[in-house]
Z-matrix of the N, CA and C atoms (Angstrom, degrees):
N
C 1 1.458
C 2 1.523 1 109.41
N 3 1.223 2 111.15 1 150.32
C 4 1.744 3 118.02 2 -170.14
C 5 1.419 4 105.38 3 -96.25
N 6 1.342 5 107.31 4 122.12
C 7 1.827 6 121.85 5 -162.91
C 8 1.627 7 96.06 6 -61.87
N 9 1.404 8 90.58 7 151.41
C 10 1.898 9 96.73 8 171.24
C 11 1.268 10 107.27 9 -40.58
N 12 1.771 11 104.68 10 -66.54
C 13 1.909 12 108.53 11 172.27
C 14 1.170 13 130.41 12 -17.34
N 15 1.157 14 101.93 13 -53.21
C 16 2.294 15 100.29 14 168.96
C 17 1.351 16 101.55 15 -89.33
N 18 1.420 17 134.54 16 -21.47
C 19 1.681 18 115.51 17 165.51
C 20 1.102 19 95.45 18 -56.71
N 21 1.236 20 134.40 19 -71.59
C 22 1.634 21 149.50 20 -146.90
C 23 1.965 22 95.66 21 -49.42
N 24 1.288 23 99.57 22 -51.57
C 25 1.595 24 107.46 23 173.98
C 26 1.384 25 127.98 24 -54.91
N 27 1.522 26 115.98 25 -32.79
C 28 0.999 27 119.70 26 171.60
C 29 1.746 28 118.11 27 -73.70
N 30 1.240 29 90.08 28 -31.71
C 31 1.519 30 93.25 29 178.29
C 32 1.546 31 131.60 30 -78.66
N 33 1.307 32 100.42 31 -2.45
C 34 1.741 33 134.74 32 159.23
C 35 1.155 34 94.60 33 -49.57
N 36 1.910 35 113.78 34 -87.02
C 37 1.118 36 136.16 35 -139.60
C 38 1.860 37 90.46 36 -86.52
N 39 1.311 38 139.22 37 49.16
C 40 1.110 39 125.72 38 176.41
C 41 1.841 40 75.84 39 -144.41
N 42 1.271 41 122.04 40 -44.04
C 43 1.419 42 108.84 41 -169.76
C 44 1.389 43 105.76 42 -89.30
N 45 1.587 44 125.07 43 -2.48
C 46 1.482 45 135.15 44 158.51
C 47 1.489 46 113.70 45 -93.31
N 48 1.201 47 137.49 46 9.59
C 49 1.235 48 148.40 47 176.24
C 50 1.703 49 126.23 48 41.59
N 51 1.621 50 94.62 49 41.53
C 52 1.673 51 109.82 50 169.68
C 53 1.251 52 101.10 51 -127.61
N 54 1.393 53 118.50 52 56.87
C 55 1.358 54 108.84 53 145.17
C 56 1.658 55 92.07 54 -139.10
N 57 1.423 56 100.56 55 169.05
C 58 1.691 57 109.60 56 179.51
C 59 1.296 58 97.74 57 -125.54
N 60 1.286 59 127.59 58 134.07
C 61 1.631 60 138.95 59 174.27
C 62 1.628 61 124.92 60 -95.47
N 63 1.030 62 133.07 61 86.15
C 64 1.427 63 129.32 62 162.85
C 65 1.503 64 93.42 63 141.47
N 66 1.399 65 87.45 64 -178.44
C 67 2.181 66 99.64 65 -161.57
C 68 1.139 67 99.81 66 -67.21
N 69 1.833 68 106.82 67 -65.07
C 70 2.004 69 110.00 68 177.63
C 71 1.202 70 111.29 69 -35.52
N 72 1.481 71 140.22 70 -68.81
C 73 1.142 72 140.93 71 -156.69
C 74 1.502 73 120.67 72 -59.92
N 75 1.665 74 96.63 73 -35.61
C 76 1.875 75 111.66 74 -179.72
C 77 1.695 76 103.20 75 -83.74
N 78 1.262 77 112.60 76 -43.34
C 79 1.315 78 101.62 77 176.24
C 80 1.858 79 120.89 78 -67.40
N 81 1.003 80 116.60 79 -35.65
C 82 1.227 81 117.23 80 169.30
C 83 1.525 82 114.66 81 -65.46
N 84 1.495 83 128.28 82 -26.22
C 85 1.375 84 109.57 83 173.56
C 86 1.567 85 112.34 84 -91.64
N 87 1.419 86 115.27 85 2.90
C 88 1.227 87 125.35 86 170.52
C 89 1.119 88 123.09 87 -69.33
N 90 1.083 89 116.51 88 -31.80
C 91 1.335 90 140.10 89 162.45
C 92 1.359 91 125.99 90 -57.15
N 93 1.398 92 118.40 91 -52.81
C 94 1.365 93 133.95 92 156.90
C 95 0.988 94 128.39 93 -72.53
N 96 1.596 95 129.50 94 10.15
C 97 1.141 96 148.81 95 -179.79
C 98 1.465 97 118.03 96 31.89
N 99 1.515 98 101.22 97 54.87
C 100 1.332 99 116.12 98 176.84
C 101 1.764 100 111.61 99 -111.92
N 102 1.379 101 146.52 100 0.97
C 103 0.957 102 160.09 101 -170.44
C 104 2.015 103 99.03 102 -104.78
N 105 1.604 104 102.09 103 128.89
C 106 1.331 105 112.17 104 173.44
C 107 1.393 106 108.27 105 -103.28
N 108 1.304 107 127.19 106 -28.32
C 109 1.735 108 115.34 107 -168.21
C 110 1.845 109 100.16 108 -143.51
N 111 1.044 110 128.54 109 166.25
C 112 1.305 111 121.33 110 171.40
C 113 1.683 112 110.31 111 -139.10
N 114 0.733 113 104.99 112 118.95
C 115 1.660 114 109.57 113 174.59
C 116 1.834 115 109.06 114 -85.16
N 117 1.324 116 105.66 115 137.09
C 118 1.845 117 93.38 116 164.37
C 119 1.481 118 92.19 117 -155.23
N 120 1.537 119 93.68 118 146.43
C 121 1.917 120 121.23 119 -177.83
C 122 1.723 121 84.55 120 -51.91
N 123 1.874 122 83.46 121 154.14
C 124 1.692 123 97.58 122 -174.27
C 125 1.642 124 94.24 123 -83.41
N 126 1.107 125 113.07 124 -6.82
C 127 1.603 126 121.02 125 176.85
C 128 1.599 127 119.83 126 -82.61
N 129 1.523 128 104.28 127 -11.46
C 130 1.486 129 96.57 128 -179.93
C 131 1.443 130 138.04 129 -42.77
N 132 1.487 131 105.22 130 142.90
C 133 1.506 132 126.07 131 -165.79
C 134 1.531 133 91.07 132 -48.22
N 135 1.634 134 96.75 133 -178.92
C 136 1.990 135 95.66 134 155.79
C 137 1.370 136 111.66 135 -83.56
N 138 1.723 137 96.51 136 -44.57
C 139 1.724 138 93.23 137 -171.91
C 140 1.542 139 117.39 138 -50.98
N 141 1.442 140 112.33 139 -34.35
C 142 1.792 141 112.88 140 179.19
C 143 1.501 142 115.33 141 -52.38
N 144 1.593 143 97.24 142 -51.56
C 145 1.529 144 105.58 143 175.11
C 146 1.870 145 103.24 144 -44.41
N 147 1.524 146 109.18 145 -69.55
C 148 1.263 147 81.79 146 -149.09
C 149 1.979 148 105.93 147 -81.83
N 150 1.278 149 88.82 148 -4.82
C 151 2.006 150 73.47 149 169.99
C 152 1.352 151 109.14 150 -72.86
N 153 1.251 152 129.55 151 -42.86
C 154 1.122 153 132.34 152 -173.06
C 155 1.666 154 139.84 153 -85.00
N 156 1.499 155 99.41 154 -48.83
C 157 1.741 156 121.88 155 171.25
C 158 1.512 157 90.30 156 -70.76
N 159 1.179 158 137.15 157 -60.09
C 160 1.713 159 127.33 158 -134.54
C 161 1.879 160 79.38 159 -82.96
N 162 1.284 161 138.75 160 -59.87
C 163 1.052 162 138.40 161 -163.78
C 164 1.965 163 104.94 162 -55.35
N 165 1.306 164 111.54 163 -42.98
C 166 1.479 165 99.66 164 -167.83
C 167 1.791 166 103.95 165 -77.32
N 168 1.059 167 90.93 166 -36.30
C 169 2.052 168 105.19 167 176.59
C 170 1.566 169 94.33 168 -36.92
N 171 1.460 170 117.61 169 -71.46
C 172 1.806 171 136.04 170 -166.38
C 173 1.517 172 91.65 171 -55.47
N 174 1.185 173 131.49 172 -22.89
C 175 1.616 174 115.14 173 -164.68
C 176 1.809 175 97.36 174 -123.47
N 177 1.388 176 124.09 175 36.34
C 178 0.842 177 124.41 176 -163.62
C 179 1.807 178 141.68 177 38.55
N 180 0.972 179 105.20 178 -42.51
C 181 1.706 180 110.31 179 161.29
C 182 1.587 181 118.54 180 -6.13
N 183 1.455 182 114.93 181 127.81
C 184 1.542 183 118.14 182 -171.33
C 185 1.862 184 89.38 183 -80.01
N 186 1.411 185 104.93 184 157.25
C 187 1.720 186 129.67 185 -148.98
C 188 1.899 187 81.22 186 -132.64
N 189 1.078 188 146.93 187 134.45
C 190 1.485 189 144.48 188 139.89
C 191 1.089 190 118.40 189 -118.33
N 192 1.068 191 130.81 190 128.45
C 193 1.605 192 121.80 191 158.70
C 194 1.252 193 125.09 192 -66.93
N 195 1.232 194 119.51 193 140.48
C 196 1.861 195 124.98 194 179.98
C 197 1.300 196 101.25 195 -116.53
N 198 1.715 197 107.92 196 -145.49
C 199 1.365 198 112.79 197 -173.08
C 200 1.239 199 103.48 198 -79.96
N 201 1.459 200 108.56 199 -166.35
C 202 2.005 201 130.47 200 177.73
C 203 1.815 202 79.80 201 -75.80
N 204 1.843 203 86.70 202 145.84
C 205 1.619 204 99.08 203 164.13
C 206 1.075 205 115.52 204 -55.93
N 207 1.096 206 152.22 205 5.82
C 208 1.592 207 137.58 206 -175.31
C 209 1.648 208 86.80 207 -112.09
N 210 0.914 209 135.40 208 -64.57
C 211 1.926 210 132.13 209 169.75
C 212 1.549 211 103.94 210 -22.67
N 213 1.210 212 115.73 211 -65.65
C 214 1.260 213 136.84 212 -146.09
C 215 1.649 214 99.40 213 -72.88
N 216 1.070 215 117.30 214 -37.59
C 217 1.581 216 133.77 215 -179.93
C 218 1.607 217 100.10 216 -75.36
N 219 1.608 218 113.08 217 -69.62
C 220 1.406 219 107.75 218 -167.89
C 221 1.430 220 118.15 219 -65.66
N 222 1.610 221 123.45 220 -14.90
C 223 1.601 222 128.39 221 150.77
C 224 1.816 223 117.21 222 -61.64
N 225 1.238 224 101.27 223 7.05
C 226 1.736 225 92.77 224 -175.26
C 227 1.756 226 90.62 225 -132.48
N 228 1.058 227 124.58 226 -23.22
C 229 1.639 228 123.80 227 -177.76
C 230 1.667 229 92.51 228 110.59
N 231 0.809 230 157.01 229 24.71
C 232 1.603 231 171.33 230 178.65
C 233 1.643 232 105.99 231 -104.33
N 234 1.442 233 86.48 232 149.95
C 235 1.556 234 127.26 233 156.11
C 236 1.256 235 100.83 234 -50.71
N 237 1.527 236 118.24 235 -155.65
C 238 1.562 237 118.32 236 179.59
C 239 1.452 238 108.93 237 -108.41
N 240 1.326 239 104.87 238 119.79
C 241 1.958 240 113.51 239 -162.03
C 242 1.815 241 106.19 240 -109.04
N 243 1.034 242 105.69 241 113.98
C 244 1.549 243 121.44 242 -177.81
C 245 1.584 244 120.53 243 -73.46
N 246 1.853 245 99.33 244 -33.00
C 247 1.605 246 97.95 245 175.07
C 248 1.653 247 99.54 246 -155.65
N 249 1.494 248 104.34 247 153.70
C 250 1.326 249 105.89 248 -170.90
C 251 1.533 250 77.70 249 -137.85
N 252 1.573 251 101.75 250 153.05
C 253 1.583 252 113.85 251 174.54
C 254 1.940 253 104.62 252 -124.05
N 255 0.962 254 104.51 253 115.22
C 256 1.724 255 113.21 254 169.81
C 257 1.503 256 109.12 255 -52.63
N 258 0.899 257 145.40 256 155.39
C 259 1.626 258 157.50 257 145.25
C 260 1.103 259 117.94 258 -76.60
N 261 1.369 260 96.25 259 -75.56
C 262 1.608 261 121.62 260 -147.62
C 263 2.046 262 97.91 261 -73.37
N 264 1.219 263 112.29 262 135.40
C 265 1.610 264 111.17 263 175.14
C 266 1.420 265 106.74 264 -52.74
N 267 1.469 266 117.69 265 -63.38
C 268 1.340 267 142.33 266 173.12
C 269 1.663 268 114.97 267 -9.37
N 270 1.482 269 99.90 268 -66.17
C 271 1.493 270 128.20 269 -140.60
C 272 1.890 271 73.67 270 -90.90
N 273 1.249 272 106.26 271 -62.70
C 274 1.982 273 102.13 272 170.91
C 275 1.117 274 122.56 273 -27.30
N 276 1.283 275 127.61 274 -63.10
C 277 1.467 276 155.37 275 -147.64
C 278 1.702 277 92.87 276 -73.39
N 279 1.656 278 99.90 277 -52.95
C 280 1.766 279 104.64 278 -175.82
C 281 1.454 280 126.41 279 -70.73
N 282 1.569 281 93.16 280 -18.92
C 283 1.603 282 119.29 281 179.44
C 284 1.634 283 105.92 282 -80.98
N 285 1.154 284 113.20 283 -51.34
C 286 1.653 285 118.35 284 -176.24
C 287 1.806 286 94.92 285 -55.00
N 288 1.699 287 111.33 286 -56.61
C 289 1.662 288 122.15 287 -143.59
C 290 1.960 289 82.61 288 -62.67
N 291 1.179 290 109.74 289 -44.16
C 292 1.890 291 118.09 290 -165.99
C 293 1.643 292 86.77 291 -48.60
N 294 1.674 293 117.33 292 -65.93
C 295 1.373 294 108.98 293 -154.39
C 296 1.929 295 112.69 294 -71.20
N 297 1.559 296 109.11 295 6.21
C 298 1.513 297 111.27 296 -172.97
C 299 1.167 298 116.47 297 65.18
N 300 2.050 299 123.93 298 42.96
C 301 1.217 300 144.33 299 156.16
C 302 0.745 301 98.79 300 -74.06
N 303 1.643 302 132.62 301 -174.64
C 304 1.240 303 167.62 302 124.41
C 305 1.103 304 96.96 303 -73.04
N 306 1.534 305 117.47 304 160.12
C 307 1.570 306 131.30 305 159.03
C 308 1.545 307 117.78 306 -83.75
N 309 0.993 308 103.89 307 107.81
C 310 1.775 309 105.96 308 -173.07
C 311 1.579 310 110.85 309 -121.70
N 312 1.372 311 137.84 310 172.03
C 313 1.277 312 159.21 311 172.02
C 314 1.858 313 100.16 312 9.90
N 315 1.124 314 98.32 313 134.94
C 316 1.667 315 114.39 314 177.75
C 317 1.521 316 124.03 315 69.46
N 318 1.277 317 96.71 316 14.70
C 319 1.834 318 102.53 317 173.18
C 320 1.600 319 113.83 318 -109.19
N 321 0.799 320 102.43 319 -1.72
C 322 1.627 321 117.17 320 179.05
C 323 2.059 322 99.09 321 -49.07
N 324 1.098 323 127.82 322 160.90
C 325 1.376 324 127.82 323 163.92
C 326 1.869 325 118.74 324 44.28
N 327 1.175 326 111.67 325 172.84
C 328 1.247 327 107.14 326 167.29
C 329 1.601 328 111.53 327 -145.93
């Protein structure tokens, strides 16, 4: 389960506006290879997985699991949110170090 500490973090980067909330929004900056970390509910759909997990996996980007979408939403002021995409390297880096990652693939530069 994903410690308050990286909830608490995420909820930084939602009232600092480097995080992106929902599949469309994360998958589209995935694309543009503007997303550093990706969070998705331990409940995720299939389709999220593979629009979202299979695409950030191929572009290296770290994948974590958090809470069930309905957690994951009501920690951000949301409905029930399946995937959130990080921006900022920073806000990644603090998010990975909270969950006892390493910093790996797509944090490079800013």
């Amino acid at each position: 389960m994903m410690s308050d500490a990286a909830l608490g973090l995420l909820g930084l980067g939602a009232k600092a506006g480097t995080i992106l909330i929902g599949t469309g929004s994360v998958r589209a900056e995935l694309q543009r290879n503007r997303v550093r970390a990706v969070v998705v509910a331990c409940d995720l759909s299939d389709r999220t997985a593979d629009k979202v997990v299979r695409l950030a996996s191929a572009k290296g980007i770290p994948v974590v699991e958090g809470p069930t979408a309905a957690e994951l939403g009501r920690r951000l002021g949301r409905g029930a949110v399946q995937a959130v995409g990080v921006t900022d390297r920073r806000l990644a880096e603090g998010l990975l170090t909270k969950l006892g990652r390493r910093t790996v693939g797509g944090l490079s530069g800013d």
